[in-house]
N, CA, C and O atoms as CSV, one atom per row, in Angstrom:
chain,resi,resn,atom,element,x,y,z
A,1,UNK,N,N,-85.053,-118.861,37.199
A,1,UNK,CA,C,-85.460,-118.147,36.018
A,1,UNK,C,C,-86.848,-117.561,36.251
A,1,UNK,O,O,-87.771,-118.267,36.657
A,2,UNK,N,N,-87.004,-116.084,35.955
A,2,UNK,CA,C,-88.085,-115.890,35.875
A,2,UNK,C,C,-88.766,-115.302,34.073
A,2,UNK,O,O,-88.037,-115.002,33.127
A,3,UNK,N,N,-90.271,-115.290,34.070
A,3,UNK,CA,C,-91.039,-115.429,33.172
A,3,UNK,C,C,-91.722,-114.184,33.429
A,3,UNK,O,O,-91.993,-113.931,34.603
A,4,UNK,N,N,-92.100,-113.228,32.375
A,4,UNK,CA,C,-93.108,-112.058,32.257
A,4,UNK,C,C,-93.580,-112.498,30.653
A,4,UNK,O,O,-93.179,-112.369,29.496
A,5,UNK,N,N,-94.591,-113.042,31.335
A,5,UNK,CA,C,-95.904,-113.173,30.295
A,5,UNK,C,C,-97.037,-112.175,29.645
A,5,UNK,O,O,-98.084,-111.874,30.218
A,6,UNK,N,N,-96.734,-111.831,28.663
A,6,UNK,CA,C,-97.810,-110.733,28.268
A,6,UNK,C,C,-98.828,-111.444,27.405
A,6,UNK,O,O,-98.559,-112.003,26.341
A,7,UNK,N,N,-99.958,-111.372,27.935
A,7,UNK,CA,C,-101.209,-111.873,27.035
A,7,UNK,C,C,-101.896,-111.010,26.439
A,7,UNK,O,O,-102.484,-110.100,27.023
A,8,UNK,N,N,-101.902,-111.171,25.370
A,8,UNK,CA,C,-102.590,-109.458,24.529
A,8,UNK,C,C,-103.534,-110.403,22.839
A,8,UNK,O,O,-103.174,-111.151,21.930
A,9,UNK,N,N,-104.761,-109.760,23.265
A,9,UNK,CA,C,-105.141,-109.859,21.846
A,9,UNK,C,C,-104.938,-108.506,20.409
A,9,UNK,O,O,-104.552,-107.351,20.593
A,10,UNK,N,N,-105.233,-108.972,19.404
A,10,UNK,CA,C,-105.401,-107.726,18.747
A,10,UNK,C,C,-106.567,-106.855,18.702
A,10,UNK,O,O,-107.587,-107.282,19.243
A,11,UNK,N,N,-106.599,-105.533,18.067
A,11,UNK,CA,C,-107.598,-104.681,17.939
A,11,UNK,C,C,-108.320,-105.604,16.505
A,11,UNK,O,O,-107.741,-106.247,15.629
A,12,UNK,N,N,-109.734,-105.352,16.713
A,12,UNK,CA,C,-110.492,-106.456,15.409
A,12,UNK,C,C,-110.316,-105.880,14.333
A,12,UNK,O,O,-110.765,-104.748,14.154
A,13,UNK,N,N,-109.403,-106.757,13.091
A,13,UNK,CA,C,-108.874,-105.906,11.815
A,13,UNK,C,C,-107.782,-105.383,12.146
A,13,UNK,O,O,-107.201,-105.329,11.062
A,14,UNK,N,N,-106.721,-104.725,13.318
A,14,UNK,CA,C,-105.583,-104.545,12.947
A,14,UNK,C,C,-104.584,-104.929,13.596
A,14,UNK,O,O,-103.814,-104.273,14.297
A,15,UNK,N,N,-104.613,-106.634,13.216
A,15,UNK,CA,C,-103.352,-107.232,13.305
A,15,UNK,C,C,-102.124,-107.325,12.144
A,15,UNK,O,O,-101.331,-108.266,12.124
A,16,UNK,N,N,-102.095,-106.377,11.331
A,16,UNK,CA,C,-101.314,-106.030,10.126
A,16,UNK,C,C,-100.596,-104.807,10.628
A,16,UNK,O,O,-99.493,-104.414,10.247
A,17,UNK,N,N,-101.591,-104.109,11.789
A,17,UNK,CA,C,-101.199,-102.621,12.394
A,17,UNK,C,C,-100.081,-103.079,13.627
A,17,UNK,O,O,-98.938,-102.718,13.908
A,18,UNK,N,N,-100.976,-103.999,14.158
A,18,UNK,CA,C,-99.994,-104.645,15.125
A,18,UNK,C,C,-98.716,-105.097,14.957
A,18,UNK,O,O,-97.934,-104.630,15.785
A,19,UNK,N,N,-98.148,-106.005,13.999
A,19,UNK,CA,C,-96.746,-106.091,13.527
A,19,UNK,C,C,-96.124,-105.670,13.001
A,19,UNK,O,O,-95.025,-106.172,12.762
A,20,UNK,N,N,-96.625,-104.199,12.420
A,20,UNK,CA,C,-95.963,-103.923,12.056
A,20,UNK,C,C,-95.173,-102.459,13.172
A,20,UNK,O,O,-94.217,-101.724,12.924
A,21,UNK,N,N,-96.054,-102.523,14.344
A,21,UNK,CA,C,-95.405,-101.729,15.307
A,21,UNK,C,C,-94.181,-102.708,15.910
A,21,UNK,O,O,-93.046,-102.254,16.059
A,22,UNK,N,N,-94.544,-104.185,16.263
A,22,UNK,CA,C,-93.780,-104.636,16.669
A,22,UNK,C,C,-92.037,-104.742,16.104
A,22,UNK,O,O,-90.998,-104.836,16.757
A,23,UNK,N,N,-92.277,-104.683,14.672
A,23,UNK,CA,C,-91.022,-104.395,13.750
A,23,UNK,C,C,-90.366,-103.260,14.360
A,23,UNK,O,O,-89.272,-103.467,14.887
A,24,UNK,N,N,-90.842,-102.124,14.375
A,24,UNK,CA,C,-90.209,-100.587,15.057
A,24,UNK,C,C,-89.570,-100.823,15.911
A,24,UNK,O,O,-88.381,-100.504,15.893
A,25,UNK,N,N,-90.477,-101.867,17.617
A,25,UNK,CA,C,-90.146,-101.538,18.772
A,25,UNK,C,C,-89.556,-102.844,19.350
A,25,UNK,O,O,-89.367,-103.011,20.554
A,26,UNK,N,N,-89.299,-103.695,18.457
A,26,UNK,CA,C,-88.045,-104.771,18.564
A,26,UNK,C,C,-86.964,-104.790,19.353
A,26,UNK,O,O,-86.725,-105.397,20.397
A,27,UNK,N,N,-86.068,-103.701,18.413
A,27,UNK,CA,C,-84.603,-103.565,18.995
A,27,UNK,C,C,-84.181,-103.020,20.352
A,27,UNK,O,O,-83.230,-103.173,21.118
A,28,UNK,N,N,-85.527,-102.179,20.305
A,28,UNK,CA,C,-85.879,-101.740,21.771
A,28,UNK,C,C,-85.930,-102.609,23.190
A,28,UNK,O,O,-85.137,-102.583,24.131
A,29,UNK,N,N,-87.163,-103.399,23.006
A,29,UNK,CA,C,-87.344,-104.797,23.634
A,29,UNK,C,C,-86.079,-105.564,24.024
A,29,UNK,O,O,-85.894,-105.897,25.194
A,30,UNK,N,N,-84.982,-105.919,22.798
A,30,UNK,CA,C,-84.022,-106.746,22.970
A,30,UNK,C,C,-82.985,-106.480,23.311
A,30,UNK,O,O,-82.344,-107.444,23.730
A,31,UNK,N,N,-82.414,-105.390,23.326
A,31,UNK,CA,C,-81.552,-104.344,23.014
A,31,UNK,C,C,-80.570,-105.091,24.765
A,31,UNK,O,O,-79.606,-105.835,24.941
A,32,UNK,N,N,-81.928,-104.033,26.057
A,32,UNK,CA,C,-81.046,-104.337,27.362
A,32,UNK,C,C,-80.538,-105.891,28.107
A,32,UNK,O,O,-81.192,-106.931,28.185
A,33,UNK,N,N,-79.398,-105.655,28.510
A,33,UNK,CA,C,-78.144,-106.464,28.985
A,33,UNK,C,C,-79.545,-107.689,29.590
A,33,UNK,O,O,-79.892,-108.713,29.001
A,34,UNK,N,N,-80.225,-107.032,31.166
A,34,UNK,CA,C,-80.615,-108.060,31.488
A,34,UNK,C,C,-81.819,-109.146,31.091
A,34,UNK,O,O,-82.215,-110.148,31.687
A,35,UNK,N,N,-82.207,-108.574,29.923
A,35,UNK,CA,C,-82.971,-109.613,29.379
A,35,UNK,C,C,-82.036,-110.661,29.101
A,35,UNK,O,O,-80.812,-110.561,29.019
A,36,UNK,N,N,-82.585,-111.442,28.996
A,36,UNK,CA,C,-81.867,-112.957,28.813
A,36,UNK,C,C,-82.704,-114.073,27.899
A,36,UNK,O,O,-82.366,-115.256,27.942
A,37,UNK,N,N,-84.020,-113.547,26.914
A,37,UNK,CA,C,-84.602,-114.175,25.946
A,37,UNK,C,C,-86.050,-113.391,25.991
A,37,UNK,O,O,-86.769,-113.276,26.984
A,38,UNK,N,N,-86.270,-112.939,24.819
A,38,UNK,CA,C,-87.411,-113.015,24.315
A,38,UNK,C,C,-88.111,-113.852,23.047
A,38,UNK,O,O,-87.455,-114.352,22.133
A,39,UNK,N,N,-89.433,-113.905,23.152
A,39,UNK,CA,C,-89.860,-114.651,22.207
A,39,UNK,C,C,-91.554,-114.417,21.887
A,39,UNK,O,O,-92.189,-114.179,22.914
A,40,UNK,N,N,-92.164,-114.442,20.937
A,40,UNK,CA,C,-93.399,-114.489,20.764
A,40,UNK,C,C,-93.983,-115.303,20.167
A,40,UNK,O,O,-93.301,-116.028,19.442
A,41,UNK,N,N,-95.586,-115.544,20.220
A,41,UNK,CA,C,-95.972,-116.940,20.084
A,41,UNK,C,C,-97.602,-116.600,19.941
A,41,UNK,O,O,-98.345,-116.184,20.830
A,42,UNK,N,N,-97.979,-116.947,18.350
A,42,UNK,CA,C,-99.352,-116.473,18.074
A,42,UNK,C,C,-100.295,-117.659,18.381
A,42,UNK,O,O,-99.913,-118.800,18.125
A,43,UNK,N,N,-101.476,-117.438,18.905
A,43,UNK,CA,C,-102.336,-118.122,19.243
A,43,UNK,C,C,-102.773,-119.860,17.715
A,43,UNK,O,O,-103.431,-119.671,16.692
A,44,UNK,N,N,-102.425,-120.645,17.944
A,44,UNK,CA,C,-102.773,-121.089,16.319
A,44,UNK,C,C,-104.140,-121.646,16.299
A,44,UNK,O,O,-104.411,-122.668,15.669
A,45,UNK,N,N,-105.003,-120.977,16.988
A,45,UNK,CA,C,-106.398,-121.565,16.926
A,45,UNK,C,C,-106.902,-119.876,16.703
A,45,UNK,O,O,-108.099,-119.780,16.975
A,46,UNK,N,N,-106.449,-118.894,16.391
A,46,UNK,CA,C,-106.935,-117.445,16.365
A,46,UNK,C,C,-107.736,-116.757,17.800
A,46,UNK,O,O,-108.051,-115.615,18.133
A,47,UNK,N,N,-107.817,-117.614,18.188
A,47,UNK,CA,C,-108.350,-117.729,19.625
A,47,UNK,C,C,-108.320,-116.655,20.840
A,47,UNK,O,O,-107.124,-116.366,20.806
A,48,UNK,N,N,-108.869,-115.878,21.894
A,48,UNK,CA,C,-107.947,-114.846,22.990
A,48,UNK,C,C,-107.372,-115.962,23.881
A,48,UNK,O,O,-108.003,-116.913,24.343
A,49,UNK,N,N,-105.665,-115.600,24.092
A,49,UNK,CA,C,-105.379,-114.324,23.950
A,49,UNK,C,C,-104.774,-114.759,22.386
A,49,UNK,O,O,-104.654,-115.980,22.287
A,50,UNK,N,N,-104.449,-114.143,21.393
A,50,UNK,CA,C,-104.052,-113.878,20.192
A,50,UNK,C,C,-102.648,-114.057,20.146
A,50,UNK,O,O,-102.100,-114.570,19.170
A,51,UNK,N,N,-102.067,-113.683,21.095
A,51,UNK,CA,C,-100.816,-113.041,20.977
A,51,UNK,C,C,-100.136,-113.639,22.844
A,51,UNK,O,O,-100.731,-113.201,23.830
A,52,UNK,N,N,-98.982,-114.556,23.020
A,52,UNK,CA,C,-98.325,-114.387,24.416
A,52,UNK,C,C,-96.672,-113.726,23.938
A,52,UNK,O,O,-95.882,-114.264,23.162
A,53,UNK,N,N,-96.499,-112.453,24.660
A,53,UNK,CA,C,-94.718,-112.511,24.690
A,53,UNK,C,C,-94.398,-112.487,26.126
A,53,UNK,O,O,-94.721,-111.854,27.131
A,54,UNK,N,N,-93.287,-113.866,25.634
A,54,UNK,CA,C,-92.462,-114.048,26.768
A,54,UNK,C,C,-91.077,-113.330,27.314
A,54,UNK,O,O,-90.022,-113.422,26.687
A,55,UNK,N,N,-91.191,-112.697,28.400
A,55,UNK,CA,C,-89.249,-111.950,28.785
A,55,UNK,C,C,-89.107,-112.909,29.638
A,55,UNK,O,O,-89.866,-113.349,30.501
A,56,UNK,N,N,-87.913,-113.230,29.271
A,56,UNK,CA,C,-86.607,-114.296,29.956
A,56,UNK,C,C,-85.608,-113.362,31.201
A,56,UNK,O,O,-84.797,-112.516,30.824
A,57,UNK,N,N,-85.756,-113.574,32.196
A,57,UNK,CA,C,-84.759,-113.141,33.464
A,57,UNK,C,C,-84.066,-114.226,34.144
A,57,UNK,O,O,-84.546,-115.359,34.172
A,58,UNK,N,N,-82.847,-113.896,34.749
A,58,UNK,CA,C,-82.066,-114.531,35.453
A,58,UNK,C,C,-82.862,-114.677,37.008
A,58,UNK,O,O,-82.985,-115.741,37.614
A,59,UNK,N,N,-83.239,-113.663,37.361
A,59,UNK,CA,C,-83.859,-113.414,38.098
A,59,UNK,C,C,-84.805,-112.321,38.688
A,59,UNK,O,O,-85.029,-111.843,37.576
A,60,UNK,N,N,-85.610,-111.461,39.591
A,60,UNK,CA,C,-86.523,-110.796,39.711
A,60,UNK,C,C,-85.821,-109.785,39.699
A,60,UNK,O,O,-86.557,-108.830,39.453
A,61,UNK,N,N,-84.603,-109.413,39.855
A,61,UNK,CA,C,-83.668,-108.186,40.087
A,61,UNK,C,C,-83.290,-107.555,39.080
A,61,UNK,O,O,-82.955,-106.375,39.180
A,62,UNK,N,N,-83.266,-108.315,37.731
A,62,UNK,CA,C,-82.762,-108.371,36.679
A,62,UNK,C,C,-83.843,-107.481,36.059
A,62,UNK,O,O,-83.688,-106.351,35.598
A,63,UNK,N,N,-85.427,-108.496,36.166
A,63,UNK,CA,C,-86.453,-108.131,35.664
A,63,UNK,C,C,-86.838,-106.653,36.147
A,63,UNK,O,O,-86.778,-105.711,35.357
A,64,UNK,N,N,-87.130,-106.537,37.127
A,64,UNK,CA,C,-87.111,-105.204,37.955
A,64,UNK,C,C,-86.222,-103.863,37.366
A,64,UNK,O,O,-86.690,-102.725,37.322
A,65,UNK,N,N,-85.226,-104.133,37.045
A,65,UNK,CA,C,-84.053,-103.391,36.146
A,65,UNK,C,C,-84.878,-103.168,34.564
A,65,UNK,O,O,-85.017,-102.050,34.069
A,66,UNK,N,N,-85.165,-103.904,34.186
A,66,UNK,CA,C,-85.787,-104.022,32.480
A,66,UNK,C,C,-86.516,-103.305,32.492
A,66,UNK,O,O,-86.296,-102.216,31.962
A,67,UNK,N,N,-87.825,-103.610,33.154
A,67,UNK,CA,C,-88.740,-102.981,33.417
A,67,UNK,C,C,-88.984,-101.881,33.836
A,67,UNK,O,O,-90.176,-101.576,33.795
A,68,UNK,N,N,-88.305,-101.154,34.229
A,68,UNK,CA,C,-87.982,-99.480,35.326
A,68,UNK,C,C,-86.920,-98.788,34.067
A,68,UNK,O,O,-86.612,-97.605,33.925
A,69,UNK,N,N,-86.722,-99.355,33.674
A,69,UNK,CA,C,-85.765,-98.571,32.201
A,69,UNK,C,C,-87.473,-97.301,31.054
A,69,UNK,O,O,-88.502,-97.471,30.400
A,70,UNK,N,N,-86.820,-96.503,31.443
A,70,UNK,CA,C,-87.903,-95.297,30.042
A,70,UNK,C,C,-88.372,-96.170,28.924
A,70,UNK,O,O,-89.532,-96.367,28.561
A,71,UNK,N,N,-87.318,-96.630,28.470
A,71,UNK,CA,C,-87.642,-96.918,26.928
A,71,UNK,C,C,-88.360,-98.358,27.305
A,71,UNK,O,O,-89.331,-98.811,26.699
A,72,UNK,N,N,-87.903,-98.793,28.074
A,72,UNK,CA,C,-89.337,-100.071,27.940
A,72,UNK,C,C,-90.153,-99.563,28.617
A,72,UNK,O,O,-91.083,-100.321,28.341
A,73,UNK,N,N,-90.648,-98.724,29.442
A,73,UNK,CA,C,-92.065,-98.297,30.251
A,73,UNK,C,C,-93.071,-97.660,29.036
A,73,UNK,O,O,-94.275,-97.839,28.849
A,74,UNK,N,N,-92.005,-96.782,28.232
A,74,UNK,CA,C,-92.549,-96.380,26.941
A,74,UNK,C,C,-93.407,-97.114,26.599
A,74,UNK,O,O,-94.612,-96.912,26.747
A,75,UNK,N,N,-92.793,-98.251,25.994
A,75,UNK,CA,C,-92.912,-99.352,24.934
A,75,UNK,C,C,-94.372,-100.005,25.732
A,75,UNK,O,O,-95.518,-99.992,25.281
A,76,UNK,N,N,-94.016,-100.422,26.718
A,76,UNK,CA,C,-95.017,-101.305,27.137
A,76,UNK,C,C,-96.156,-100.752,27.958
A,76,UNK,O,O,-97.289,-101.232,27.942
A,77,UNK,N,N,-95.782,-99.715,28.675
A,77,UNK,CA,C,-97.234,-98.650,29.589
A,77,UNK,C,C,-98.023,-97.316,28.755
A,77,UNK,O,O,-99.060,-96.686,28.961
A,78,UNK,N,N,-96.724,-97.253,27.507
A,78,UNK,CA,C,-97.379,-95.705,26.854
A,78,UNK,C,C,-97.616,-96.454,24.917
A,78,UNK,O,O,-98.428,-96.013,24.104
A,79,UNK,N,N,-96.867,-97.343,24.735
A,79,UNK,CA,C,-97.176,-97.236,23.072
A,79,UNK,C,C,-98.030,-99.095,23.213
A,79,UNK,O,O,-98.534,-99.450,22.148
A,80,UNK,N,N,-98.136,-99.940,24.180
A,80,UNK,CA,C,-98.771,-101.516,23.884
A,80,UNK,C,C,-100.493,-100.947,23.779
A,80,UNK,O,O,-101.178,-101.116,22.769
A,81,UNK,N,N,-100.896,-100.380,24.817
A,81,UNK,CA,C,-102.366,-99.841,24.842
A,81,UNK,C,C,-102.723,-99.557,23.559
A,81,UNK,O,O,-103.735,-100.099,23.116
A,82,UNK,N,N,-102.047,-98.761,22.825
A,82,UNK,CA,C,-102.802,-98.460,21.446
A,82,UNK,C,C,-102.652,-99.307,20.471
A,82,UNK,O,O,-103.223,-99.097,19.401
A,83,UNK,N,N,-101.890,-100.373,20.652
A,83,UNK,CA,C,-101.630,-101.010,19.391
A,83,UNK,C,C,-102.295,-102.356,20.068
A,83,UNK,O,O,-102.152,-103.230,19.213
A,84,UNK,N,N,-103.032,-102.982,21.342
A,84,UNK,CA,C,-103.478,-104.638,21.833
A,84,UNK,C,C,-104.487,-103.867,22.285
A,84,UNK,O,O,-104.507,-102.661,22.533
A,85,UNK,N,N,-105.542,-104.914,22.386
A,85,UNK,CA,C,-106.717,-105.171,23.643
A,85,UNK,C,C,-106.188,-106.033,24.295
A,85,UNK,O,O,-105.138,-106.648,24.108
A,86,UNK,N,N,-107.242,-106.104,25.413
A,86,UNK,CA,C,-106.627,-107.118,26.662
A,86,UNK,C,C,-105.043,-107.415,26.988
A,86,UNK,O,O,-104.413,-108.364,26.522
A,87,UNK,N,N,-104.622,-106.603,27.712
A,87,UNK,CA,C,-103.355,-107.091,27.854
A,87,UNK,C,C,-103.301,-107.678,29.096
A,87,UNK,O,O,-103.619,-106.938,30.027
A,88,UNK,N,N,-102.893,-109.135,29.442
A,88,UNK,CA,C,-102.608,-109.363,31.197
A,88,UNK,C,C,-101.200,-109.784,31.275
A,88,UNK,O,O,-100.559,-110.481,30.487
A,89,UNK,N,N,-100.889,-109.296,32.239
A,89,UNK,CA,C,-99.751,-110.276,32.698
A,89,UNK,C,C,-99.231,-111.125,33.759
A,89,UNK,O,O,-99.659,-110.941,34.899
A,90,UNK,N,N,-98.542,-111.846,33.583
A,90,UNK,CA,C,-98.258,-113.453,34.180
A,90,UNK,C,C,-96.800,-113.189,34.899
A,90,UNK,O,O,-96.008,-112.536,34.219
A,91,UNK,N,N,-96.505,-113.477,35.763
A,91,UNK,CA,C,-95.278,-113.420,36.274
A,91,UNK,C,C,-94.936,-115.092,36.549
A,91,UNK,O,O,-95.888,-115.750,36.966
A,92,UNK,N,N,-93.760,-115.738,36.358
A,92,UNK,CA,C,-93.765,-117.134,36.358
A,92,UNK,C,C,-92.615,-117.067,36.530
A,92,UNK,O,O,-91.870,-116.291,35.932
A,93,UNK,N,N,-92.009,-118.536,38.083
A,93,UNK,CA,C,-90.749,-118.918,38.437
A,93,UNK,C,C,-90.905,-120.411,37.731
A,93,UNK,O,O,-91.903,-121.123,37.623
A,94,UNK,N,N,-89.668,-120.592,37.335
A,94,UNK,CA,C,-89.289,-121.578,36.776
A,94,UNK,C,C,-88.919,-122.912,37.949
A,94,UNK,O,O,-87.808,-122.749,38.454
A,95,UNK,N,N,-89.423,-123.767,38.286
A,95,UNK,CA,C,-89.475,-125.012,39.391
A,95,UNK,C,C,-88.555,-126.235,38.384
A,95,UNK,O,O,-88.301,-126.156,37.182
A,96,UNK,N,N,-88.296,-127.019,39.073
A,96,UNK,CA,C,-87.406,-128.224,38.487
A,96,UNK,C,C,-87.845,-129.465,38.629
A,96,UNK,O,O,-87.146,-130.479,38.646
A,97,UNK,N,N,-89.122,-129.390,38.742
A,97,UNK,CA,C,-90.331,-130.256,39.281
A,97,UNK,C,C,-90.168,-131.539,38.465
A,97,UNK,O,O,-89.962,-132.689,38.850
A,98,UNK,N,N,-90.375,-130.837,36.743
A,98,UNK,CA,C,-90.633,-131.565,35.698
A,98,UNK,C,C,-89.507,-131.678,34.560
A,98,UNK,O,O,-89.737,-131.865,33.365
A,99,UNK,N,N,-88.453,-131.555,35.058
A,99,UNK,CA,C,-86.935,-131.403,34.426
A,99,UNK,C,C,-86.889,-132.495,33.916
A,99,UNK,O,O,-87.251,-133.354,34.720
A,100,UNK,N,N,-86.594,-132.922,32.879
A,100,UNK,CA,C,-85.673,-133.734,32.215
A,100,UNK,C,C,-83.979,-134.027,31.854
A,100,UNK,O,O,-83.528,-133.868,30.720
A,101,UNK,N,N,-83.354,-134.367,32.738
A,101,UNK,CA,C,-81.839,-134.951,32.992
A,101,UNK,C,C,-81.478,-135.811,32.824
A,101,UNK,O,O,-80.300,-136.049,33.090
């Protein structure tokens, strides 16, 4: 399994601006085959980063596919800039190190 971590804070004062882009560009996000989970997850200390979303892949091939699609390059290289500060991202393989069975 792989992990694309986006760490993004908000612009100061418009995190009201911020979700409510995210509402728009949702179905978008979720829409293609090889995603395999998304999810988001607000900071609960208000803290940077503000904001992590996680994309769920089967694997890097999958991800690679998602990512190279228009409508998410859109979403995430032409419309995230105006709506976050700081954006980084995390690429993460899933290990079986710490599994529970």
């Amino acid at each position: 399994m792989i992990k694309y971590i986006y760490a993004v804070d908000y612009p100061i004062g418009k995190k009201r601006d911020y979700l409510e882009w995210v509402r728009n560009i949702a179905d978008t996000l979720q829409e293609p085959a090889e995603l395999r989970a998304i999810a988001s997850f607000d900071n609960y200390f208000s803290e940077s980063p503000h904001r992590l979303i996680e994309f769920v892949f089967d694997n890097m091939v999958d991800a690679a596919h998602y990512f190279e699609r228009k409508e998410i390059r859109r979403v995430l290289q032409g419309e995230l800039p105006a709506h976050a500060e700081h954006v980084r991202i995390m690429v993460m393989e899933r290990r079986g190190d710490y599994t529970k069975e």
